[in-house]
N, C-alpha and C positions, 0 to 999 in steps of 0.2 A: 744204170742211170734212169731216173725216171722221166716218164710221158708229162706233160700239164698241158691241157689245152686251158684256156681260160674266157671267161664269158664277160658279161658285164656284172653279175653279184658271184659267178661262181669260181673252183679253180674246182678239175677233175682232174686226178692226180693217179697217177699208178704206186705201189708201194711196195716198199725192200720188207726183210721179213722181219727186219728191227721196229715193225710196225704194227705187228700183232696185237702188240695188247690195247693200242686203236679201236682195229676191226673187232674185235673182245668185246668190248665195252660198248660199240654201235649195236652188234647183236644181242650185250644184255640187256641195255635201255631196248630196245625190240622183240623181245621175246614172244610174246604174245600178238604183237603188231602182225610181225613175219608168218607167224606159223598157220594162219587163214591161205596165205597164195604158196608157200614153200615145201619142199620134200620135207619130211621127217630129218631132223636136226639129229645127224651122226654118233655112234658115241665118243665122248671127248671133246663134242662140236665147242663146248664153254670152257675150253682151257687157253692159254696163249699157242703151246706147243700143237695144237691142231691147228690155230690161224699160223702160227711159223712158216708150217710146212704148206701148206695151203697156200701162201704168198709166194714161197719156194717154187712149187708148179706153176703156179701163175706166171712167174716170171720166165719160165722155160718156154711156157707155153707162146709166150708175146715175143721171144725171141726167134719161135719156131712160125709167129704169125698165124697161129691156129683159136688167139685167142686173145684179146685184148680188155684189160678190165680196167675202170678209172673210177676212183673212191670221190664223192663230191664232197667238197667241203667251201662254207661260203667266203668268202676275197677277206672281209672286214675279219671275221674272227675265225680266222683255220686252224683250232688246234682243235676238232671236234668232225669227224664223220657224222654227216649229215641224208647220205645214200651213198647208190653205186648203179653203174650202168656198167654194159659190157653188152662188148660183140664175140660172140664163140661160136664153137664149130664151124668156125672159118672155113669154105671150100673155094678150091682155087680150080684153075682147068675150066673147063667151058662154064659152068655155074656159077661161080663169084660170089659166092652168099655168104650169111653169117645172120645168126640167129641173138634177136635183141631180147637184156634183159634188165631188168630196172626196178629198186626199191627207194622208197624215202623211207627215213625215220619219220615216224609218226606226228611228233613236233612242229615237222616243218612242212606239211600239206597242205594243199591250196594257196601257197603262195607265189605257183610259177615256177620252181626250183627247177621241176622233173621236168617241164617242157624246155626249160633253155638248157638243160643235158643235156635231153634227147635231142635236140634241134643239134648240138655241138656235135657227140658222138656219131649223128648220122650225116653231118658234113667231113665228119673225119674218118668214117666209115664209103663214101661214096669218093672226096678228091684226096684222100691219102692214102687209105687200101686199094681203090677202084673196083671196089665190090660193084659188082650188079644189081644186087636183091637184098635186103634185110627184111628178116621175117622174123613174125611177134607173136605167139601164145599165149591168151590171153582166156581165164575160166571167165564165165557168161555172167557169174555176181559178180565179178571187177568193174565194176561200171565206171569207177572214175577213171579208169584205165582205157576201158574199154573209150572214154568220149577222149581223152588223152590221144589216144594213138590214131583215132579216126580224124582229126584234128590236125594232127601231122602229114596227109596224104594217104595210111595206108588202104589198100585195101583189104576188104574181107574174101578170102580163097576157100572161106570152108570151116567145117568144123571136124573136129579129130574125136573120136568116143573113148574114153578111157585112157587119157594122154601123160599124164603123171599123176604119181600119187601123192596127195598132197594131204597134210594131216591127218595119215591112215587110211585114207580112203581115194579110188581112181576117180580122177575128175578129166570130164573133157574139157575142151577148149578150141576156142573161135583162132582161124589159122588168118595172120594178117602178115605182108609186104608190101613195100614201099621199092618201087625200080629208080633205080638214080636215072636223073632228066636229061643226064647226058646220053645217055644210052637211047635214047628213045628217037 
């Protein structure tokens, strides 16, 4: 059964794996968008049967609460992935964390989309999980990113040197969390 949290322009939805050839078509309209902040693109990454399986885990994963992902698509026309957010490497026991991650298609930037995600995810990350911490990696040219997240509360803990490789080559990255206010 899937997840939908819903905003005022968006629905963030979780998806079955009959829903591949979706996430297919997000990442082809993306191709080039993606692969500036992304790992090297798998082999197979552009088939349905890689996103199948892919949604497959996904969904084991958010069963097991190690991993929650939610596809954003906008209220008025949803038949079209428009991003995706997620909180993974969920750890539970005394840490409560979960590492945020977040892309828009290209198309639709600068229009607020990724802030009222993120604003949802990390309300449903702090009083539905009851994480403690969400934490954000972000490389140092992501600037929209970077004013994005700083914008939201988090803060800057640091920077990490050689943190993923991202279009061939190791890139660091500025370490940012957010502590939910309950906590505090």
């Amino acid at each position: 059964m899937a997840l939908i949290i819903t905003t005022r322009r968006l629905w963030l939805c979780t998806l079955e794996e009959s829903d591949a050839a979706l996430v297919l078509s997000y990442y082809k309209r993306n191709l080039e968008h993606f692969r500036k902040t992304m790992p090297a693109y798998s082999r197979g990454f552009f088939t349905e049967r890689f996103h199948y399986k892919t949604l497959y885990q996904q969904k084991k994963e958010m069963k097991e609460q190690r991993l929650f992902k939610f596809w954003i698509f906008l209220r008025d026309e949803g038949d079209q992935i428009i991003g995706d957010v997620s909180l993974s490497n969920i750890v539970r026991g005394p840490l409560q964390a979960a590492f945020l991650g977040y892309k828009l298609d290209s198309s639709f930037e600068g229009k607020g989309y990724m802030r009222e995600s993120l604003e949802a995810i990390i309300n449903f990350g702090f009083n539905t999980l009851h994480l403690h911490r969400i934490e954000a990696n972000i490389m140092p040219a992501n600037k929209r990113s970077l004013r994005l997240i700083l914008s939201l509360g988090f803060q800057r803990d640091g920077y990490t040197e050689s943190y993923l490789k991202i279009d061939g080559s190791w890139q660091g990255h500025y370490r940012y969390s957010l502590i939910n206010p309950a906590d505090l």
